[in-house]
Residue frames as qw, qx, qy, qz and C-alpha x, y, z in Angstrom:
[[0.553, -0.831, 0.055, -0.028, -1.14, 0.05, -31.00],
 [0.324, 0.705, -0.534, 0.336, 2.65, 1.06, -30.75],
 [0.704, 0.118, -0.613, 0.339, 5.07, -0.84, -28.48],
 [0.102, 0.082, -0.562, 0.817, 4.76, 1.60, -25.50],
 [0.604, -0.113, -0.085, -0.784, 0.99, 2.17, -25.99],
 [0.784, 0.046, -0.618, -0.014, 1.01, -1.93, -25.80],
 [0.583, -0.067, -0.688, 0.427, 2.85, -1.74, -22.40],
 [0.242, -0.142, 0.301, -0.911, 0.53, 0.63, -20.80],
 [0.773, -0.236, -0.120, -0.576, -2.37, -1.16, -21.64],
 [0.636, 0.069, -0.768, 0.041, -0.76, -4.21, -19.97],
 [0.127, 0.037, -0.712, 0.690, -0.37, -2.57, -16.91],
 [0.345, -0.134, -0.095, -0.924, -3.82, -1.52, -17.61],
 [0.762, -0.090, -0.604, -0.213, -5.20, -5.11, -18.12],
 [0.487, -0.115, -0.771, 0.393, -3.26, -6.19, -14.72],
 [0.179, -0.023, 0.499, -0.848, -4.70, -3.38, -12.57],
 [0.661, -0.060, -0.473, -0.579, -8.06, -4.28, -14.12],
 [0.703, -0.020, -0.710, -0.043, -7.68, -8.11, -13.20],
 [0.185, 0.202, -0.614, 0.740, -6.68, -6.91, -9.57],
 [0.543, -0.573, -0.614, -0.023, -10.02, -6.05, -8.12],
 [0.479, -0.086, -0.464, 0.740, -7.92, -3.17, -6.31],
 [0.118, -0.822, -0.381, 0.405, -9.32, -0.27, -4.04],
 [0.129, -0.573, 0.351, 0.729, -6.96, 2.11, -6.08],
 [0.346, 0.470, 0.761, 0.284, -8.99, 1.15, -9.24],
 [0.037, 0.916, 0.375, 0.139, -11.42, 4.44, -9.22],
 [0.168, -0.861, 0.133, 0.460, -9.09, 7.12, -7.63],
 [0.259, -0.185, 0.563, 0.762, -6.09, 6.47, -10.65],
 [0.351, 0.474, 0.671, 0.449, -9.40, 6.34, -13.50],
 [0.017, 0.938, 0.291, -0.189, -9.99, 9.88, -12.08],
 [0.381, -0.568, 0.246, 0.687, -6.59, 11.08, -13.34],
 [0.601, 0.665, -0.258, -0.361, -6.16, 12.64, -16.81],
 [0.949, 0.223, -0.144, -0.170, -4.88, 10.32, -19.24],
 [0.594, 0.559, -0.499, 0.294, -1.27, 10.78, -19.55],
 [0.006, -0.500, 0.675, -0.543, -0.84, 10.55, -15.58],
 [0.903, -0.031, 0.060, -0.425, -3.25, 7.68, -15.33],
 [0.804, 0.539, -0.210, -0.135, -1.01, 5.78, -16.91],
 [0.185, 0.508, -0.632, 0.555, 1.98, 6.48, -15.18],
 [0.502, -0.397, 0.455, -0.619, 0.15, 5.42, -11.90],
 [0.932, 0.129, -0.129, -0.313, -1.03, 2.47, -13.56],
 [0.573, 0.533, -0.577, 0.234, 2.37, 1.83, -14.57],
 [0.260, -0.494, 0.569, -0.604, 3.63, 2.49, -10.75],
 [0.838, -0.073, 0.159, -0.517, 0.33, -0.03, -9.86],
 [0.949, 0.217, -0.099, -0.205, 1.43, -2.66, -11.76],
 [0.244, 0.582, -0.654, 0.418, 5.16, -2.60, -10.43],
 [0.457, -0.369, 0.587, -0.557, 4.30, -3.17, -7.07],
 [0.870, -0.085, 0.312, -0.372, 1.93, -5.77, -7.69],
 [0.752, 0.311, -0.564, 0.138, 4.67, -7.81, -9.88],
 [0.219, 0.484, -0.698, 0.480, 6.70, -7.50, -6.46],
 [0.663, -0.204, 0.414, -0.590, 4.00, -8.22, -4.39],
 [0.964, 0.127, 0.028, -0.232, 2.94, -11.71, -6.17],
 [0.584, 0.466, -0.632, 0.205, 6.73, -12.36, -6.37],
 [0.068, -0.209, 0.822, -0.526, 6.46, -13.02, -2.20],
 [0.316, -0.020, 0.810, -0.494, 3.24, -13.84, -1.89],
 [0.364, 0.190, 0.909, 0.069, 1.66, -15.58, -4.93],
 [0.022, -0.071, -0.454, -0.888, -0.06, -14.47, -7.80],
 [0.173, 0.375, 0.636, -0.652, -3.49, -13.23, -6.78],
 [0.227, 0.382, 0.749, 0.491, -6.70, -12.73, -8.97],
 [0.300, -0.886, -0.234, -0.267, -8.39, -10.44, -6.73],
 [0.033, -0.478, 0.525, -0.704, -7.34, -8.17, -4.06],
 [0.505, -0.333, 0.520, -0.603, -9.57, -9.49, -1.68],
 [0.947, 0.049, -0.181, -0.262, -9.28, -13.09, -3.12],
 [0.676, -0.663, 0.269, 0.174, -7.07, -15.89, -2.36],
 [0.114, 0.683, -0.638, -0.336, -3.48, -16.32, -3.84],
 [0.777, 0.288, -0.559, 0.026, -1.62, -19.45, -6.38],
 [0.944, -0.211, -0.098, 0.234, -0.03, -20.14, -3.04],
 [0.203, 0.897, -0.392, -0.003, 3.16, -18.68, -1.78],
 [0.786, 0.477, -0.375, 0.121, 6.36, -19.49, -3.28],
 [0.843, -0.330, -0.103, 0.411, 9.30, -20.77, -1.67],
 [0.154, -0.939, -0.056, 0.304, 10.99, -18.28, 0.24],
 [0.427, -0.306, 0.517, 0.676, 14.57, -19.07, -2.50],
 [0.377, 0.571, 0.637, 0.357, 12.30, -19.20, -5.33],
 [0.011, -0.957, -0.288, 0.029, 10.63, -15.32, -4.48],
 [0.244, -0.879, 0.062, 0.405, 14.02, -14.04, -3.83],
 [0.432, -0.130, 0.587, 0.672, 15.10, -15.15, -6.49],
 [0.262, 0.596, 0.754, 0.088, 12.45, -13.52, -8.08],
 [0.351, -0.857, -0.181, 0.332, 12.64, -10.57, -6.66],
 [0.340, -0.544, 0.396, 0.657, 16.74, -9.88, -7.47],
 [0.481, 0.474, 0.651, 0.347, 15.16, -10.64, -11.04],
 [0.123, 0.948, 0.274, 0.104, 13.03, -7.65, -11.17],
 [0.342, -0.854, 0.157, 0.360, 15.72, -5.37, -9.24],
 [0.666, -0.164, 0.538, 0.491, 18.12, -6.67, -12.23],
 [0.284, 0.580, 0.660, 0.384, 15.62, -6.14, -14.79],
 [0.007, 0.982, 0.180, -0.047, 14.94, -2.47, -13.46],
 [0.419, -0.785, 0.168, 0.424, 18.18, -1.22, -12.84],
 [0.481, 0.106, 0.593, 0.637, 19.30, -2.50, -16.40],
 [0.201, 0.739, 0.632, 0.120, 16.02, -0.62, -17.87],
 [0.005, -0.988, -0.109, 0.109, 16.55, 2.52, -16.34],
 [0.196, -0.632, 0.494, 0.564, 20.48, 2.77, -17.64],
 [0.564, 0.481, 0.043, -0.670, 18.58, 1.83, -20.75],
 [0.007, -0.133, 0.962, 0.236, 19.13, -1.34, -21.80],
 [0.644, -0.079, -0.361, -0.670, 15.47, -2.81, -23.27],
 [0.456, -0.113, 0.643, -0.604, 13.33, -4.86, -21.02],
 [0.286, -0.084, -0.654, -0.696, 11.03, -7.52, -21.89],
 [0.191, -0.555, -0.763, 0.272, 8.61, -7.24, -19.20],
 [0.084, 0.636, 0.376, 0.669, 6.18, -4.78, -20.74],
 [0.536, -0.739, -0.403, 0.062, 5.54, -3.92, -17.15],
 [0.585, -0.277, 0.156, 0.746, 9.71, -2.73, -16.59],
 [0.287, -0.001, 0.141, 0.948, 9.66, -0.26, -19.57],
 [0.236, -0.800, -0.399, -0.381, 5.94, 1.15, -18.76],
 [0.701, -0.607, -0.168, 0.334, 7.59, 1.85, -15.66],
 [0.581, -0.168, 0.362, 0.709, 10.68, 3.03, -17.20],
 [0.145, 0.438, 0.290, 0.838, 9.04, 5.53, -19.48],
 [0.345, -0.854, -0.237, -0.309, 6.74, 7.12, -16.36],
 [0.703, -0.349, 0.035, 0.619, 10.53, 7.39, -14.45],
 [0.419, 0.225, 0.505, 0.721, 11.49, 9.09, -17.27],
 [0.018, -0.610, -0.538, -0.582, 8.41, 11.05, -17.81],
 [0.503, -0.816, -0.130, -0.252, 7.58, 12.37, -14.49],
 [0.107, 0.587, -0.595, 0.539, 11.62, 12.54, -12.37],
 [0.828, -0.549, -0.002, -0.112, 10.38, 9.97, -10.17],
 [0.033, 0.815, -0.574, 0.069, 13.35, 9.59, -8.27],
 [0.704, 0.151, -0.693, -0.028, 14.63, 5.49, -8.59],
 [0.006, 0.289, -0.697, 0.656, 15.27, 5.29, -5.01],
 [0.501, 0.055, 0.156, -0.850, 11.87, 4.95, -4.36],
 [0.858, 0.141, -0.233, -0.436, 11.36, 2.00, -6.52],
 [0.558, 0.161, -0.754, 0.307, 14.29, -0.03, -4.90],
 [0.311, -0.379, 0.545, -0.680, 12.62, 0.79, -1.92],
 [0.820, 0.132, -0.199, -0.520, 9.86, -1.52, -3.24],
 [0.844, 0.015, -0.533, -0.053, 11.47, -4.25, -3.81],
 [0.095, 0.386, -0.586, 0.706, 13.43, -3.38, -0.08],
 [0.435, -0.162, 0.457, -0.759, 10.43, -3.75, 1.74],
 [0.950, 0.034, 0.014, -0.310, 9.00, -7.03, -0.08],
 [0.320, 0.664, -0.549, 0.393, 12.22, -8.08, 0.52],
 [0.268, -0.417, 0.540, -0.680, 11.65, -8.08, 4.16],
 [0.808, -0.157, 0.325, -0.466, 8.66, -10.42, 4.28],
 [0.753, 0.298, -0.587, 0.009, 10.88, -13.61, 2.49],
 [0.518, 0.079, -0.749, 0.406, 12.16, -14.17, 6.33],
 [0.323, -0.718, -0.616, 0.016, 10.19, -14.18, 9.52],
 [0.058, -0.785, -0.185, -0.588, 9.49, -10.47, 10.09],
 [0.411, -0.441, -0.619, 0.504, 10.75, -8.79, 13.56],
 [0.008, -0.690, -0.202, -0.695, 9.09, -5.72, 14.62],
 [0.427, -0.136, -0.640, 0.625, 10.56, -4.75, 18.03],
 [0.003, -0.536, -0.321, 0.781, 9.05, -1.27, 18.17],
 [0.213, 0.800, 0.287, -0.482, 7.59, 1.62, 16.44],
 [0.169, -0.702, 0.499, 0.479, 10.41, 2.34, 14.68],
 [0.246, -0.075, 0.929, 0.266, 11.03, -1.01, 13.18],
 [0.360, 0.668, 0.587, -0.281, 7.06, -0.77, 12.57],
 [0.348, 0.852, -0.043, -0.389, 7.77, 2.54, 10.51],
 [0.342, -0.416, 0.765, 0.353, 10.78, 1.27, 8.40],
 [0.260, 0.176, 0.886, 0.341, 8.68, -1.39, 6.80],
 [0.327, 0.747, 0.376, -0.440, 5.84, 0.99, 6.38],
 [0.179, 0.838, -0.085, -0.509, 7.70, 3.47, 4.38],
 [0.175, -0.312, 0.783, 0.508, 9.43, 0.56, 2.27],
 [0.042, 0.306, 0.888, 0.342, 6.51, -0.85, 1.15],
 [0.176, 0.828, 0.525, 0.086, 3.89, 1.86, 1.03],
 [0.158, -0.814, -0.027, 0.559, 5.38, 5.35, 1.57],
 [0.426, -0.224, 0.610, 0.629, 7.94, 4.44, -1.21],
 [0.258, 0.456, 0.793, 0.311, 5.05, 3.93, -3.41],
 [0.030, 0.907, 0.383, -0.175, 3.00, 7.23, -2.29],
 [0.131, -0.717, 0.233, 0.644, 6.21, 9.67, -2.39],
 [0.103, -0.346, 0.482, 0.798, 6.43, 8.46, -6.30],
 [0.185, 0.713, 0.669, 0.096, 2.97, 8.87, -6.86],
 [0.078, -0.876, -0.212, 0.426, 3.08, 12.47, -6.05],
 [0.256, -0.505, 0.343, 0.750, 5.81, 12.78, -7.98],
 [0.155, 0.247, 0.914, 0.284, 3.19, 11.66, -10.97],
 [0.002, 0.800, 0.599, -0.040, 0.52, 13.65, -9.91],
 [0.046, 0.670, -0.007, 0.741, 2.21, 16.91, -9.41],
 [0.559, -0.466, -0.521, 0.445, 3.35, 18.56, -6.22],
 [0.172, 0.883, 0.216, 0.380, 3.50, 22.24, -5.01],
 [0.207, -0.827, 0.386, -0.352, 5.90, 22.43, -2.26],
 [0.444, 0.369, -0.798, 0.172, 8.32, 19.99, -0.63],
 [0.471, -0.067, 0.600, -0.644, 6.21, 19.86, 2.59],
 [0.827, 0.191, -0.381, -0.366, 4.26, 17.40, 0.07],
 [0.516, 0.384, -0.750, 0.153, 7.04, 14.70, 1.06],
 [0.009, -0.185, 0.892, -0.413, 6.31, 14.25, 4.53],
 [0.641, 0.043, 0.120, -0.757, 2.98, 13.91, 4.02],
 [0.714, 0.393, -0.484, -0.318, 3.40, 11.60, 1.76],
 [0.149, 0.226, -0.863, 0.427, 5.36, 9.43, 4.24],
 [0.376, -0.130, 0.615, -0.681, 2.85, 9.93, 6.79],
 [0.690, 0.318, -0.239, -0.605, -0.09, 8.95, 3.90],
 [0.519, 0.498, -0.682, -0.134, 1.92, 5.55, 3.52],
 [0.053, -0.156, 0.856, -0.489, 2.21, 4.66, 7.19],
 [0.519, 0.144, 0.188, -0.821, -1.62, 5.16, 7.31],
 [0.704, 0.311, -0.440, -0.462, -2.37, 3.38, 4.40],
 [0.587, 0.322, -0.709, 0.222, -0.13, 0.23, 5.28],
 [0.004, -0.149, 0.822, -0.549, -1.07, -0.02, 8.91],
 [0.603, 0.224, 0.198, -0.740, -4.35, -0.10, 7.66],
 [0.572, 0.343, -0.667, -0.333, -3.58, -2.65, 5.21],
 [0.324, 0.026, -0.879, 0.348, -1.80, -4.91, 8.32],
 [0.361, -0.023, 0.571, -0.737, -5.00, -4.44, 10.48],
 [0.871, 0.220, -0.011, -0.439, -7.71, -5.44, 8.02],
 [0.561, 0.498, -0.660, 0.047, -4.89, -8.14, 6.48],
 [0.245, -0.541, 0.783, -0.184, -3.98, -9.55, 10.27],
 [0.868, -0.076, 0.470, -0.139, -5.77, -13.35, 10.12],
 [0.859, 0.506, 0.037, -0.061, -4.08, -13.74, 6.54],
 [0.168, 0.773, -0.570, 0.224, -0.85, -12.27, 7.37],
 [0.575, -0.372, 0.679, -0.265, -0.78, -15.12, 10.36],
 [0.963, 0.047, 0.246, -0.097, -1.21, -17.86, 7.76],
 [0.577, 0.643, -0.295, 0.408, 1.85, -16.97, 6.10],
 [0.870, -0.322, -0.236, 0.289, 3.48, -16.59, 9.65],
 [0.138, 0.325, -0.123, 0.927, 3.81, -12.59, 9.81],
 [0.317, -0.841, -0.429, 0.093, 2.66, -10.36, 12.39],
 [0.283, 0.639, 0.078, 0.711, 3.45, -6.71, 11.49],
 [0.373, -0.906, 0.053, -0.193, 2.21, -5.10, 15.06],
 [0.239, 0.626, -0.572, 0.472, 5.11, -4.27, 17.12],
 [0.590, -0.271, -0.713, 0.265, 6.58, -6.51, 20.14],
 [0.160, 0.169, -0.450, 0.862, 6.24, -2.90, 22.28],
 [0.451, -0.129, -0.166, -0.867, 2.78, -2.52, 21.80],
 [0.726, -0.187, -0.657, 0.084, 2.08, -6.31, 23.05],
 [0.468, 0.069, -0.551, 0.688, 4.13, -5.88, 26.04],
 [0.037, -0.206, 0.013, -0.978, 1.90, -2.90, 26.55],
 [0.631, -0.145, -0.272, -0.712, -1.72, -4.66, 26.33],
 [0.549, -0.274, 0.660, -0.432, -0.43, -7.17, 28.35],
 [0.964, 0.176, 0.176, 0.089, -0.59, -10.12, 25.70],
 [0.370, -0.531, 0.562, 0.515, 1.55, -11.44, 23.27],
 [0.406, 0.462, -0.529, -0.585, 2.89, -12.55, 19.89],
 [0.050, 0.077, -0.991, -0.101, 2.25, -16.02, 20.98],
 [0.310, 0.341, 0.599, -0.655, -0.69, -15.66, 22.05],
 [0.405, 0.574, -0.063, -0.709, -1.79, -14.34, 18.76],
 [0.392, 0.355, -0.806, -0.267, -0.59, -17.31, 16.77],
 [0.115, 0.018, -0.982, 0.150, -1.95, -19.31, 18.85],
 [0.318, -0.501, -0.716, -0.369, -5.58, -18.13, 18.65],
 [0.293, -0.609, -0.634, 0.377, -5.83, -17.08, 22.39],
 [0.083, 0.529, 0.266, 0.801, -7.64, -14.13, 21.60],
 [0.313, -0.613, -0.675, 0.264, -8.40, -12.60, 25.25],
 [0.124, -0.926, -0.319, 0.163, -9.05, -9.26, 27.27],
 [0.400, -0.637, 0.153, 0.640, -5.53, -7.77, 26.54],
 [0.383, 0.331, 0.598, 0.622, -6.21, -7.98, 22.37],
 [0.125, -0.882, -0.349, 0.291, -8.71, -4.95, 23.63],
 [0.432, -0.856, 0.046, 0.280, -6.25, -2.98, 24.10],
 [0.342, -0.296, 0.607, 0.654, -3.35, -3.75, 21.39],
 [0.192, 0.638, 0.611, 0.428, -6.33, -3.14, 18.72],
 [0.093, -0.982, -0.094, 0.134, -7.09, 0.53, 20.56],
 [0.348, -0.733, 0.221, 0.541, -3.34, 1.07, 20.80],
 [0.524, 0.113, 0.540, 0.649, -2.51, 0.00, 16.86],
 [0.277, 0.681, 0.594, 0.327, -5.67, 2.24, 15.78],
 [0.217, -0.848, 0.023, 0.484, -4.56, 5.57, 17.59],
 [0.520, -0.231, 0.589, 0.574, -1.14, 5.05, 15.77],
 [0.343, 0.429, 0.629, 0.549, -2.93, 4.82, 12.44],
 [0.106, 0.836, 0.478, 0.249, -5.44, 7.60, 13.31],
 [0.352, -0.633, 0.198, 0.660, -2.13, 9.75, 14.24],
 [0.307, -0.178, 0.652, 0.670, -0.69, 9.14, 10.52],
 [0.231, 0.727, 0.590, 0.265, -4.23, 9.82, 8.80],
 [0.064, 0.979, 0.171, -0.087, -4.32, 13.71, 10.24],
 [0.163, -0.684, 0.416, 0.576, -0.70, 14.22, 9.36],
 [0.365, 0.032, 0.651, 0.665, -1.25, 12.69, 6.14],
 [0.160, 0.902, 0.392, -0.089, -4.90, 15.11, 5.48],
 [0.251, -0.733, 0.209, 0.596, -2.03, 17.78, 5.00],
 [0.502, -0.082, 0.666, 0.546, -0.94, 16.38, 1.57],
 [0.266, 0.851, 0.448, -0.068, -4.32, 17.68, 0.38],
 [0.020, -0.953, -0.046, 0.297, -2.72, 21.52, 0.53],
 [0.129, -0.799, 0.393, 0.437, 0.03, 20.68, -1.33],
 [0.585, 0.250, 0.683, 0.359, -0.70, 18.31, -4.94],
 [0.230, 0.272, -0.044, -0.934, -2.03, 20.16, -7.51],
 [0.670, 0.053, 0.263, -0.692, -5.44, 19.63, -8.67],
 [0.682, 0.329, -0.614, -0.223, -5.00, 16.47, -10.79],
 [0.333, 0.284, -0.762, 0.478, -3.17, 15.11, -7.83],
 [0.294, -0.008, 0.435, -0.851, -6.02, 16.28, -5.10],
 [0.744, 0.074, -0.180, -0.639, -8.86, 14.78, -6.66],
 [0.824, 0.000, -0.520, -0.224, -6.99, 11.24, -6.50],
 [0.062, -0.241, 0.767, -0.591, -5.88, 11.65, -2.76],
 [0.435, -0.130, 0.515, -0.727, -8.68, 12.42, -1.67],
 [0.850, 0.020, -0.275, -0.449, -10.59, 9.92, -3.72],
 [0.502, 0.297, -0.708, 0.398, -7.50, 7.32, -2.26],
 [0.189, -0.076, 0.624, -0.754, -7.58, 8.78, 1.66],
 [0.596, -0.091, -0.107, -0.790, -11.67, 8.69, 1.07],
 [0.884, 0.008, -0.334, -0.326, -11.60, 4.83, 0.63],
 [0.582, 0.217, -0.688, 0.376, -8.80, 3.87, 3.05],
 [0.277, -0.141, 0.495, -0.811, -10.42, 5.89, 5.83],
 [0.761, -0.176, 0.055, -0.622, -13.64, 4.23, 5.63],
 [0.855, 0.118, -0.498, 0.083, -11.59, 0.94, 5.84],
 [0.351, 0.176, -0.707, 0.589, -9.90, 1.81, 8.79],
 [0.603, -0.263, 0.300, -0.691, -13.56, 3.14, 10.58],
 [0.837, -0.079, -0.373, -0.391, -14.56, -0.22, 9.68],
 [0.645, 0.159, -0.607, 0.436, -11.11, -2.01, 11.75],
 [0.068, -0.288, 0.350, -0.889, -11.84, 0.68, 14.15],
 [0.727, -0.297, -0.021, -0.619, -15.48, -0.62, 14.67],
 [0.875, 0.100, -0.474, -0.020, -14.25, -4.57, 15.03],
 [0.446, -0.744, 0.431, -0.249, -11.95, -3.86, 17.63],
 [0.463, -0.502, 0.727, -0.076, -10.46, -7.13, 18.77],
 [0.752, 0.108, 0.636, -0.136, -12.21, -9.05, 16.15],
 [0.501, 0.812, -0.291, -0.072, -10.05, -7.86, 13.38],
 [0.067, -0.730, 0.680, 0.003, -7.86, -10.82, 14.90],
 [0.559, -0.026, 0.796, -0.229, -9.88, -13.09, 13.92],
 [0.551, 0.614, 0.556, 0.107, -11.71, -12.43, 10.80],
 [0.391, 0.069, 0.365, 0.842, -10.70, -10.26, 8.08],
 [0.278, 0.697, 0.298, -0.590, -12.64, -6.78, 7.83],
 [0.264, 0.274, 0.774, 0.507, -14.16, -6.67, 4.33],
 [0.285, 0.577, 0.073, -0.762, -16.25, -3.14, 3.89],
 [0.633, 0.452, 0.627, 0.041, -18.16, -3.76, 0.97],
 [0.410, 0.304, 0.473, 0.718, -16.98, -2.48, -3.12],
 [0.081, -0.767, -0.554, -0.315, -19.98, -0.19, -3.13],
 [0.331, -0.923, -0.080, 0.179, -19.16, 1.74, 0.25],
 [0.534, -0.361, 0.084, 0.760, -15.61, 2.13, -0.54],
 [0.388, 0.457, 0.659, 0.453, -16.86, 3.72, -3.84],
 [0.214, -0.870, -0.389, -0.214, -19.24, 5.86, -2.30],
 [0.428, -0.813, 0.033, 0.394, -16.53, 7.45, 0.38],
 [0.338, -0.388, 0.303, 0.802, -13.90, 8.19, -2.37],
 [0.278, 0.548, 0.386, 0.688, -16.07, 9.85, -4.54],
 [0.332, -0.797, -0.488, -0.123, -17.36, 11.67, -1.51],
 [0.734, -0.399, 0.077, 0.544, -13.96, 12.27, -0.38],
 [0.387, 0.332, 0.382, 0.771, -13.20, 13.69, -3.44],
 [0.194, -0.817, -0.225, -0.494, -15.81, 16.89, -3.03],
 [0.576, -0.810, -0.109, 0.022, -15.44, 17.13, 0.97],
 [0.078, 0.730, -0.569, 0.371, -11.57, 16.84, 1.32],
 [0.678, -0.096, -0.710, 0.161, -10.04, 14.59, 3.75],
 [0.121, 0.019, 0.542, -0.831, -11.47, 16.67, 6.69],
 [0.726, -0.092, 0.125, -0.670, -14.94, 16.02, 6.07],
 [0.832, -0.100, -0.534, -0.110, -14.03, 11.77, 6.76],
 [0.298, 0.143, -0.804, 0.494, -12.98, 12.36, 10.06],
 [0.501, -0.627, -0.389, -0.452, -16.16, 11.91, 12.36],
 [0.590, -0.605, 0.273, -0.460, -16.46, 12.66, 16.11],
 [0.640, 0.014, -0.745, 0.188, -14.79, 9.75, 18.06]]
């Protein structure tokens, strides 16, 4: 195995070890754009485990996170280590020039990946989210970034791709911080906006403090609209990948939607217990996804 073939299969090994939901939709891609995605895959998660601890599973717990000087140093590492890579100085984090040759290979546009480390970035100091706004921001640093240079990986057919893609990200990622919210509180984040409190008539103390009453109702209905806005404007992306691309939305959209019905069923008690949808069902909705499209996962509400 050659030196680049070597640093694909690393990223290969780490997505492996991950346990992630994005596991099946990338193994549906052909080879050469598998890879790349992999590549992509295994970025993130270096940035991810640089704030919040190297993880064995996705849905297991972390080594512990690091101290918030330690991570950022970490962090300005990687951003060092990329930015050298791509003006082509050699890397030795097999991860950096897998990366660095699917840049390369596919015009992702770098921006994108400094968004990355932008948005994990964010969570090294306690986290305000005043509004919506402030809500989207961190969305699109840490997931959108990620989706707009997927696409560019998979293959697009029209710039209208892009906002999808955005939208796709918010979705994804507000879905993440719903199923995510009791874990995000042990680390001492809370991602919902302070408008959206204000709104339901609790608060952010409240929430930290456990008091989980009639107004949590209501800031769970108002977070899940929100999301199930950004799902039908991201269904759109569908019409514009091409077919390589399409097969691993929808197989993607397939298994994040049936995670958010699940947050959607819990209602208030997605502020208490993580929502865990079992391996098997996510499985089952993004291959299912895959055939139907991301209009046949939107049921009656």
């Amino acid at each position: 195995m050659n030196g680049l073939a070597a640093d694909h299969a690393c990223c290969e090994q780490l997505l492996a070890r991950s346990g992630s939901s994005f596991s099946l939709p990338i193994r549906l891609l052909p080879a050469a754009k598998r890879r790349g995605t992999t590549a992509l895959y295994a970025f993130c998660r270096r940035a991810d485990d640089a704030v919040d601890g190297v993880e064995d599973l996705e849905d297991g717990a972390g080594g512990g996170t690091p101290e918030p000087a330690v991570a950022a140093a970490a962090i300005d590492a990687l951003a060092t280590d990329l930015e050298a890579a791509l003006a082509g100085r050699r890397s030795a984090d097999p991860v950096i020039r897998a990366l660095v040759d699917t840049v390369r290979r596919f015009a992702i546009p770098p921006e994108h990946l400094h968004a990355v480390l932008d948005g994990v970035r964010m969570d090294l100091t306690p986290l305000a989210i005043p509004d919506v706004a402030a809500l989207e921001g961190y969305c699109a640093r840490v997931a959108s970034a990620v989706g707009l240079a997927a696409i560019h990986i998979w293959g697009f057919t029209s710039p209208e791709a892009i906002p999808a893609g955005h939208a796709c990200g918010l979705a994804f990622q507000l879905t993440n911080i719903l199923r995510d919210v009791p874990e995000d509180l042990a680390r001492g984040r809370v991602y919902l906006p302070e408008c959206d409190f204000a709104a339901a008539g609790c608060t952010r103390e409240d929430l930290l403090a456990g008091r989980i009453g009639p107004g949590f109702e209501r800031l769970a209905r108002l977070a899940v609209a929100r999301a199930d806005g950004w799902y039908r404007q991201a269904r759109r992306l569908d019409r514009f990948l091409t077919t390589d691309g399409r097969i691993a939305f929808r197989a993607m959209y397939g298994a994040y939607r049936t995670i958010f019905h699940a947050v959607r069923r819990r209602g208030p008690a997605i502020f208490t217990a993580r929502v865990r949808p079992a391996k098997p069902l996510l499985a089952g909705a993004a291959l299912a996804a895959v055939v139907t499209g991301p209009r046949g996962l939107c049921p009656p509400w």
